[in-house]
DSSP file (Angstrom, degrees, kcal/mol; ACC not computed):
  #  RESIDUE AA STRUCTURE BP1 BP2  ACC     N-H-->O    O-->H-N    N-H-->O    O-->H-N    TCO  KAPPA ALPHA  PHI   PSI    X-CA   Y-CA   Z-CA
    1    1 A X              0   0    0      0, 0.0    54,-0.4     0, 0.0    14,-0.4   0.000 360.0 360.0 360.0 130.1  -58.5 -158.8  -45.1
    2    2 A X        -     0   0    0     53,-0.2     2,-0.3    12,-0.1    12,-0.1  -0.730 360.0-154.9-130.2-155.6  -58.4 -155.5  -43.1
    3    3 A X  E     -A   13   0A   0     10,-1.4    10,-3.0    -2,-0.2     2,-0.1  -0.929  33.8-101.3-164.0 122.4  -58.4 -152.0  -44.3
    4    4 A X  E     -A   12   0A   0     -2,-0.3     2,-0.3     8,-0.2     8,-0.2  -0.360  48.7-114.5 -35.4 143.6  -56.9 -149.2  -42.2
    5    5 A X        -     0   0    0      6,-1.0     6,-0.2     3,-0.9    -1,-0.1  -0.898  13.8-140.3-106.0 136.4  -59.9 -147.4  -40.7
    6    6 A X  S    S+     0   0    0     -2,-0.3     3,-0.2     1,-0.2    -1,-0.2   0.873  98.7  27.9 -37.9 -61.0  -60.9 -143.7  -41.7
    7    7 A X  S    S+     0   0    0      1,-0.3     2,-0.5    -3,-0.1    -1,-0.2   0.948 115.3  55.6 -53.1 -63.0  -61.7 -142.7  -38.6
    8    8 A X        -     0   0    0      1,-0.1    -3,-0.9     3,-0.1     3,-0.4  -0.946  61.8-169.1-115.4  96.9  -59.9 -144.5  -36.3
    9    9 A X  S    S+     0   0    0     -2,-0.5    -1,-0.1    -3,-0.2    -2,-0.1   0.527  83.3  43.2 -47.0 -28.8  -56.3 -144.1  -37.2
   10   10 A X  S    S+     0   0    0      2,-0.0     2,-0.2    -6,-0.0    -1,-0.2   0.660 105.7  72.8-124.1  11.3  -54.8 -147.0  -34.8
   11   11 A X        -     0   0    0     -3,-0.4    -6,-1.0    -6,-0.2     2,-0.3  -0.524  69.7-137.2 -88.8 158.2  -57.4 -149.6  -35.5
   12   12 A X  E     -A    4   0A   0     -8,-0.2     2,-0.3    -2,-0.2    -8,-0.2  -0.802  15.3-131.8 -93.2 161.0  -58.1 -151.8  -38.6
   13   13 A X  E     -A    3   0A   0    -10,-3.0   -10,-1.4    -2,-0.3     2,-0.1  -0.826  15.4-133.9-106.6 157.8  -61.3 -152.5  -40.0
   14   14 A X        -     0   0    0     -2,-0.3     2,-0.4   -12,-0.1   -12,-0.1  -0.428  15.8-145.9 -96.4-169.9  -62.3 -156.3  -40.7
   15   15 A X        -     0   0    0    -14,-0.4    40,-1.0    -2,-0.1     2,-0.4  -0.976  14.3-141.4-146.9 122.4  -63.9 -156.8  -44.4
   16   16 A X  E     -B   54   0B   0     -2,-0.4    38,-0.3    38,-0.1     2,-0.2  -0.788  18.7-164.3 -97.0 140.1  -66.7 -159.6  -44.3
   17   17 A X  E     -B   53   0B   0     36,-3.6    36,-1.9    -2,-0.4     2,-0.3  -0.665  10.4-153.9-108.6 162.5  -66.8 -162.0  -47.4
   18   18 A X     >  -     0   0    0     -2,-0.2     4,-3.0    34,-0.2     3,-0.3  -0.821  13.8-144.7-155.9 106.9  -69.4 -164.2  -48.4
   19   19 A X  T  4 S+     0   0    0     31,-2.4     4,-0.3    -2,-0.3    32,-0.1   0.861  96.5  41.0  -7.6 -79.9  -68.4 -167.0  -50.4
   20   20 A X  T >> S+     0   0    0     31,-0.6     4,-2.2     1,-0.3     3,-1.0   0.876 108.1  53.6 -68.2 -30.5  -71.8 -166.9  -52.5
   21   21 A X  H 3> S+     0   0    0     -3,-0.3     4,-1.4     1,-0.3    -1,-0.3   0.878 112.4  48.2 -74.8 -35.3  -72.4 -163.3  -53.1
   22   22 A X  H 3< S+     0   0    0     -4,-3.0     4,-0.5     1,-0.2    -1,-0.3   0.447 112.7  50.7 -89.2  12.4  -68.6 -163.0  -54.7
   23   23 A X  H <> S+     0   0    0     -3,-1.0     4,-1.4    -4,-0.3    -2,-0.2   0.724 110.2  43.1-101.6 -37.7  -69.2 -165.9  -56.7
   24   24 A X  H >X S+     0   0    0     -4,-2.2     4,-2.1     2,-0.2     3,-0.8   0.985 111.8  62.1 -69.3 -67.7  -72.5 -164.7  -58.2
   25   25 A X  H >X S+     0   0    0     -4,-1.4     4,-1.1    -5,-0.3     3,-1.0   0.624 107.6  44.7 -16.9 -93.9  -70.6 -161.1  -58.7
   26   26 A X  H 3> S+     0   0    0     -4,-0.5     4,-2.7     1,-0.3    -1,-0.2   0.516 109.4  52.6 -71.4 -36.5  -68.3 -162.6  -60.8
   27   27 A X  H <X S+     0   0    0     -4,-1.4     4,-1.8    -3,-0.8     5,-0.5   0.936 112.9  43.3 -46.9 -69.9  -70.5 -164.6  -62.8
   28   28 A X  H XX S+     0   0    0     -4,-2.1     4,-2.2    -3,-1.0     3,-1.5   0.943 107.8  53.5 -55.7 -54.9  -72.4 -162.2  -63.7
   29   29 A X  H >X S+     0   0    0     -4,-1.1     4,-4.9    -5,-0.3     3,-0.5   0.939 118.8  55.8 -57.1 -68.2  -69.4 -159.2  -64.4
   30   30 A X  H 3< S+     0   0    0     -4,-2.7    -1,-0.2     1,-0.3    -2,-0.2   0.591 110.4  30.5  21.9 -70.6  -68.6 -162.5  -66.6
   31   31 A X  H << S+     0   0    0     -4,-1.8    -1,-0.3    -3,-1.5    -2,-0.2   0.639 132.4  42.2 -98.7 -14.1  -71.8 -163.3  -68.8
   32   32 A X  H << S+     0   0    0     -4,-2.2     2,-0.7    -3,-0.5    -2,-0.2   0.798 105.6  56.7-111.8 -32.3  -72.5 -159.0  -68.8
   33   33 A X    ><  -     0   0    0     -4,-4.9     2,-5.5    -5,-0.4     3,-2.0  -0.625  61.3-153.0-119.1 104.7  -69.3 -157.3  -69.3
   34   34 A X  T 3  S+     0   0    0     -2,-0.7     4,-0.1     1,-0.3    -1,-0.1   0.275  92.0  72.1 -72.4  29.2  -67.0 -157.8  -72.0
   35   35 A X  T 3  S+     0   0    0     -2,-5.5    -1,-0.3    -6,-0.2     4,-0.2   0.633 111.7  34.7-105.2 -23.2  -63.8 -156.7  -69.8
   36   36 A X  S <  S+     0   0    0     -3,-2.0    -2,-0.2    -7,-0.3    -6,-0.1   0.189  83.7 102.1-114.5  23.8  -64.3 -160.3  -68.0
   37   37 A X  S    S+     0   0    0     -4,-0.4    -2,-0.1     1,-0.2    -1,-0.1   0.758  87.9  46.4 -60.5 -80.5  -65.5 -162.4  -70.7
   38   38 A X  S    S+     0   0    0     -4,-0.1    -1,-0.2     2,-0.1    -2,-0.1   0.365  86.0 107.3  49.0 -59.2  -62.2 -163.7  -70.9
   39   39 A X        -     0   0    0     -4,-0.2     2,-1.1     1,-0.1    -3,-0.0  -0.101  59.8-136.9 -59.4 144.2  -61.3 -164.4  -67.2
   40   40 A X        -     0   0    0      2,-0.0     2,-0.5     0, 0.0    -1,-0.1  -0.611  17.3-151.2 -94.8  93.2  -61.1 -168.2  -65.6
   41   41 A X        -     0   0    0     -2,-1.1     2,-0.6     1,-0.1     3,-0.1  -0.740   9.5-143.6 -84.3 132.3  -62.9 -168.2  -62.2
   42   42 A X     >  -     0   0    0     -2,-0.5     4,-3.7     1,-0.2    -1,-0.1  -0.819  10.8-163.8 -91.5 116.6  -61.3 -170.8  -60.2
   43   43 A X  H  > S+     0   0    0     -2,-0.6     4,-3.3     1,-0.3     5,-0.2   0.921  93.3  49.5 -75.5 -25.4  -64.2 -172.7  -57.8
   44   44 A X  H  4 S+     0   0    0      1,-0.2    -1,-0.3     2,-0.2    -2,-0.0   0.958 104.8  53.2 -76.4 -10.2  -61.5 -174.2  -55.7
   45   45 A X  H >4 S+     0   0    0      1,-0.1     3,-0.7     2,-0.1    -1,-0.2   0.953 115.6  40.7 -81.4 -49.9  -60.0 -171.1  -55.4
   46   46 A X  H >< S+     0   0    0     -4,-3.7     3,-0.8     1,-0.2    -2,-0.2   0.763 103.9  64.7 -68.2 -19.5  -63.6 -169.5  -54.1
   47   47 A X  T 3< S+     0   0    0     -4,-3.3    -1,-0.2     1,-0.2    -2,-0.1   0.240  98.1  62.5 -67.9  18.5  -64.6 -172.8  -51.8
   48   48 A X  T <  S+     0   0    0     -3,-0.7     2,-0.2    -5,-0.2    -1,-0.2   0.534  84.7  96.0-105.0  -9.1  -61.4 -171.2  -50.1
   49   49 A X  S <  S-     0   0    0     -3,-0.8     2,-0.3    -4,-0.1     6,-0.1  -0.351  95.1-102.4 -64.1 135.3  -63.5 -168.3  -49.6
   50   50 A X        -     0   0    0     -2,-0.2   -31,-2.4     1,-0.2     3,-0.3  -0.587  27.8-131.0 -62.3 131.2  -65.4 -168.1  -45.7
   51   51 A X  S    S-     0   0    0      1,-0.3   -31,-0.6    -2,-0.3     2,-0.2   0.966  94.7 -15.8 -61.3 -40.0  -68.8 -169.2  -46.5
   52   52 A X  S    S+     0   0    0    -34,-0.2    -1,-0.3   -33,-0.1     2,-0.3  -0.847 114.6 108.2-169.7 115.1  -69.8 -165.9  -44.4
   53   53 A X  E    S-B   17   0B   0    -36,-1.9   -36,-3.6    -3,-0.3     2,-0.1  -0.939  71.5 -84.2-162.8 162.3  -66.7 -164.9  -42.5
   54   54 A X  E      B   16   0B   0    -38,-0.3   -38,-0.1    -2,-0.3    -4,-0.1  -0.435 360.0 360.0 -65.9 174.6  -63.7 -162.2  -42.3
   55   55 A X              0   0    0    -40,-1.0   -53,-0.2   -54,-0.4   -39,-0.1   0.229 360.0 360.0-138.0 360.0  -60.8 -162.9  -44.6
């Protein structure tokens, strides 16, 4: 994913993921907040995730 940069008007910026830290995020928002009790996390959809990676 990139992200127009503030600064630099004729660059992008990257955005780095990691696989485990968004999976624990979600989990957690999950088991703690009662706007995602509800929501299905799909693991194949996050093993699709860069383990530690741009997207």
């Amino acid at each position: 994913m990139r992200r127009e940069s503030e600064n630099d008007t004729s660059g992008f910026r990257d955005f780095t993921v990691h696989r485990e830290k968004i999976a624990k995020a979600l989990y957690w928002l999950k088991a703690n907040n009662p706007y995602y009790e509800n929501i299905i996390i799909d693991d194949e959809i996050l093993k699709s995730l860069p383990q530690n990676g741009s997207i």
